[in-house]
KOLVEXRO-706486 format. One line per 5 residues: number of its first residue (from 0); their letters; for each residue x, y, z of C-alpha. Coordinates in pm, 1 decimal. Layout:
BEGIN
NUM) a) X,Y,Z; ...
//
This chain:
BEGIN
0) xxxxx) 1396.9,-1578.9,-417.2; 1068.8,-1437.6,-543.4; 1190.5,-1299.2,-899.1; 819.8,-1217.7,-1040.2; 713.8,-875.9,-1103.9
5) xxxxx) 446.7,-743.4,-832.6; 179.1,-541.2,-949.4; -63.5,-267.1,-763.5; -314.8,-533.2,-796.4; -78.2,-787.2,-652.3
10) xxxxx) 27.3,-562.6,-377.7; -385.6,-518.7,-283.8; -438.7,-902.4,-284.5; -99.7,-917.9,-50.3; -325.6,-658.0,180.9
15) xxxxx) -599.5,-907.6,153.4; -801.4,-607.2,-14.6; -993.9,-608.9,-329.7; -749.7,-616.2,-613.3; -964.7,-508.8,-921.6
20) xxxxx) -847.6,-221.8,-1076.9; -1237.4,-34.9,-976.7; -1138.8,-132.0,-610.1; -811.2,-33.5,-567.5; -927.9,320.3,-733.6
25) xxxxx) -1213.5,325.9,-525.3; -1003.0,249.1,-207.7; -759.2,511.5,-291.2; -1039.5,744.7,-332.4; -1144.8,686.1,-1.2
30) xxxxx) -849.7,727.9,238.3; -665.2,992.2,50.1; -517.6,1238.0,147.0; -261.8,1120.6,416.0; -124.6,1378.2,624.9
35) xxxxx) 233.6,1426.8,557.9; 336.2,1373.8,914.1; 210.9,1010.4,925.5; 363.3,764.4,756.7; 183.2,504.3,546.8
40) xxxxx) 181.8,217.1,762.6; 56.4,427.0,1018.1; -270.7,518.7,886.4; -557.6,467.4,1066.2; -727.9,227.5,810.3
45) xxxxx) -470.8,-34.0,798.5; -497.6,-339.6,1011.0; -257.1,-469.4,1222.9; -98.8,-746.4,1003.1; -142.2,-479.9,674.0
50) xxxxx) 30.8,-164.2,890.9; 298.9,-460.3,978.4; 342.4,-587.4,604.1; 360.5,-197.0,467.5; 634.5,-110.5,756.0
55) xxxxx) 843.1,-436.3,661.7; 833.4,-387.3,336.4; 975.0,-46.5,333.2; 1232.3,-106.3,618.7; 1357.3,-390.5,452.7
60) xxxxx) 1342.0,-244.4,93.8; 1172.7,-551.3,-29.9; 1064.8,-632.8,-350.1; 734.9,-459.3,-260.4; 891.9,-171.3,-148.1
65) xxxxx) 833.1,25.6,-514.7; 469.2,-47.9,-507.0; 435.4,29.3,-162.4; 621.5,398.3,-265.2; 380.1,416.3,-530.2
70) xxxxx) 44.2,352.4,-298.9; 165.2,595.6,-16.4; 233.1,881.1,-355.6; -131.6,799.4,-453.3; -307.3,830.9,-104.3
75) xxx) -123.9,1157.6,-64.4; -211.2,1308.0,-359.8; -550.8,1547.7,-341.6
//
């Protein structure tokens, strides 16, 4: 069992996304705001295997499932 603490940078490179913190500002910059009737996986800038990764995690409540809660906050937020 993965016991290591993930990280919003962690959670970008797990995306296969730029993970410096510039990036992941700049990336959240750029897709916010969601609509509130679409859930985060769901967005229309995710790739397959990312939309698949975001959905598991939260369906599963993973271990990534905080950070994921925190991204989909942030790319709602105006």
């Amino acid at each position: 069992m993965d016991t290591s603490t993930h990280t919003m940078q962690a959670l970008f490179c797990q995306l296969g996304l730029a993970d410096d913190e510039e990036q992941i500002n700049a990336f959240i910059e750029a897709h916010r705001p969601i609509p509130g009737n679409i859930a985060l996986s769901e967005a229309d800038f995710w790739n397959e295997a990312q939309a698949a990764f975001l959905a598991e995690a939260v369906e599963e409540d993973s271990d990534w499932c905080e950070l994921v809660d925190e991204l989909d906050c942030l790319l709602r937020e105006n």
